[in-house]
N, C-alpha and C positions, 0 to 999 in steps of 0.2 A: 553385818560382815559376811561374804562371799567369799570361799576357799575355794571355787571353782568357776570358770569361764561364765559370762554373763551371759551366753547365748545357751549353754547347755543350761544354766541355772533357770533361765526363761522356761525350757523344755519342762525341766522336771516341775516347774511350779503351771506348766498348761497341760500338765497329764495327771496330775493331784484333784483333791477333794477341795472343790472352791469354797471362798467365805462365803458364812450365812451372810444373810442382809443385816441381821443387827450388831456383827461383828464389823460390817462393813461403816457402819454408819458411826461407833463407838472410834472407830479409826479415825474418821474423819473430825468427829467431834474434840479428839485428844489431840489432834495436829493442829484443829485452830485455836484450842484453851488451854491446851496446857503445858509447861515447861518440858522441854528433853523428850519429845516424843518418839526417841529413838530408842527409848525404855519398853516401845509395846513389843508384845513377841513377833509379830506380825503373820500374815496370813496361811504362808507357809508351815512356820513352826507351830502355830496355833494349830493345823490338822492335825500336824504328827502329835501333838499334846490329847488331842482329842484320840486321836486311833490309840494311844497307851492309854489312857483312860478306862475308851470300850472294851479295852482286849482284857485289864486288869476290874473292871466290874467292880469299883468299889463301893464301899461303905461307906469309908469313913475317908476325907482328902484335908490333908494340911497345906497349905500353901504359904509360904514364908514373903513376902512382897508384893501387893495386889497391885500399887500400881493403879492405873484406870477400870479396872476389872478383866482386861481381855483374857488371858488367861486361863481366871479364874472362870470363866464362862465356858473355853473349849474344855476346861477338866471336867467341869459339872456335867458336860454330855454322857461321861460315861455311868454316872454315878446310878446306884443301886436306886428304883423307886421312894424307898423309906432313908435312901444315902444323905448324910450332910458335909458339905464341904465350909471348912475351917480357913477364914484368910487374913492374914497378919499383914498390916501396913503400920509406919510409924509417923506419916504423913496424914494429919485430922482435918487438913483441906483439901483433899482427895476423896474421904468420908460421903459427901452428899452426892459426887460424880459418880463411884461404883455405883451406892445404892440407886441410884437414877437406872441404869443399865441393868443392877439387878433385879431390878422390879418388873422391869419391861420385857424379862425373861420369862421363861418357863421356869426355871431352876430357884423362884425368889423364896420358894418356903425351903428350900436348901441350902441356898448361901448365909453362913454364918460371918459377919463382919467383926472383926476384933481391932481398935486401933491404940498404938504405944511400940513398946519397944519388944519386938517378937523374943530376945533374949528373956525377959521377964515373965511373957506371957504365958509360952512355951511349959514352962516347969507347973503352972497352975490348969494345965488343960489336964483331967481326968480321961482322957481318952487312948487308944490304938488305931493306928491309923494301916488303913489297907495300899494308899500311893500320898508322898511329898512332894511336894516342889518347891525346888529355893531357888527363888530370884531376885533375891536383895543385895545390901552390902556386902559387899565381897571380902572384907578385913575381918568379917565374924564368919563365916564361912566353915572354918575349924568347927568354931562353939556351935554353928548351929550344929552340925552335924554330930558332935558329942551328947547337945540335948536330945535328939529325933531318933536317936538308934535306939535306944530304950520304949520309946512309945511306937514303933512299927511291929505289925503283924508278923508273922515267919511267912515269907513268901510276899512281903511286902514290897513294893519301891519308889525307892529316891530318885527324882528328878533335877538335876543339878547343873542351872544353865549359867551361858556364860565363860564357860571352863577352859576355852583356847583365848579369851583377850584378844580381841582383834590377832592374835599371834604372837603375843608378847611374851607368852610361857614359855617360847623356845628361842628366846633373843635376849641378849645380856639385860639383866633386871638393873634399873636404875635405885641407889638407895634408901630413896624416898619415894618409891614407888610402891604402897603398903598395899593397894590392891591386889597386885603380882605376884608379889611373896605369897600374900595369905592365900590364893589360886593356886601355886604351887604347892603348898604346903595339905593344902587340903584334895589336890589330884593325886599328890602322893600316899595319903591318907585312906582314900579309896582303893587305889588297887592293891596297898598292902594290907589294909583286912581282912583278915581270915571269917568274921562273922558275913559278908558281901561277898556278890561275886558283879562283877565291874565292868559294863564295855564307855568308851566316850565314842560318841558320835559326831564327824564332823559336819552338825547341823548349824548354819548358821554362826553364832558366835561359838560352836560347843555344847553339847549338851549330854550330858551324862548319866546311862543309866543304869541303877546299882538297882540288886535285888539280895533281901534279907534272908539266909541258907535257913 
């Protein structure tokens, strides 16, 4: 989704930090095998994922939605030498495609793979995480963010993409549209906590980035 002019949009994606090659190649790969490849972040949003990464230096990355791994692979650029990044999919036929891509990374003794339901998983990870990213279903949205604020660092942050719906957060919601609601519900969420402080970005579909006071 593109909130601005397709020539200007061209611009600022030919003045940006291009894809690796094996980002390039996993794109390719996920457009001929696999379903809804309009799920990857794509090249663009995959820098700006990478540059909050670098800039936040983590430790420790939780990622809520892997998806084919793209992502999970611009997050992992930032991460600390000894960092491991944590990625939740509920999708177990997805499972052998990340790892294919993870391996053939630099990042493979770093990426942690966890597959089921990230509601579940979430509350059994002993950890604190130094950056999130929630890229899943959008109807738990709320909950994930109930679970994740107790396991972030102080100075921590959430990555929350998705967050404008093609534009549908600010056009009469249909009432069986549970996507929307729980988007709504959960952008309102954000900027009124007081423990966050909140910008949304219009990158792409939305993308939102909170940092823990």
């Amino acid at each position: 989704m593109h909130f601005i002019p397709d020539d200007l949009d061209s611009y600022i994606v030919a003045h940006s930090e291009k894809e690796p090659e094996l980002l390039q190649q996993l794109t390719r790969e996920t457009h001929q095998k696999i379903l809804q490849p309009r799920m990857l972040s794509g090249a663009y949003q995959g820098r700006v994922l990478s540059m909050i990464s670098k800039l936040v230096n983590p430790t420790t990355i939780l990622e809520i939605g892997t998806y084919t791994g793209y992502s999970a692979l611009c997050l992992a650029e930032g991460l600390k030498p000894e960092g491991k990044l944590h990625t939740i999919d509920i999708n177990e036929e997805l499972e052998s495609f990340q790892k294919k891509y993870f391996d053939k990374s630099i990042f493979k003794n770093q990426i942690i793979q966890h597959i089921g339901n990230a509601l579940n998983i979430i509350p059994n990870l002993d950890l604190k995480f130094d950056l999130i990213f929630i890229d899943a279903d959008k109807p738990n949205y709320p909950a994930y963010f109930d679970l994740i604020i107790h396991k972030l660092n102080p100075g921590g942050i959430i990555l929350s993409d998705n967050v404008l719906w093609s534009g549908k957060v600010i056009e009469k919601v249909q009432e069986d549209d549970i996507s929307t609601q729980a988007l709504l519900e959960y952008n309102k969420m954000l900027v009124n906590d007081e423990r966050i402080e909140t910008v949304l970005l219009p990158i792409r579909d939305g993308l939102t980035i909170s940092r823990l006071k």
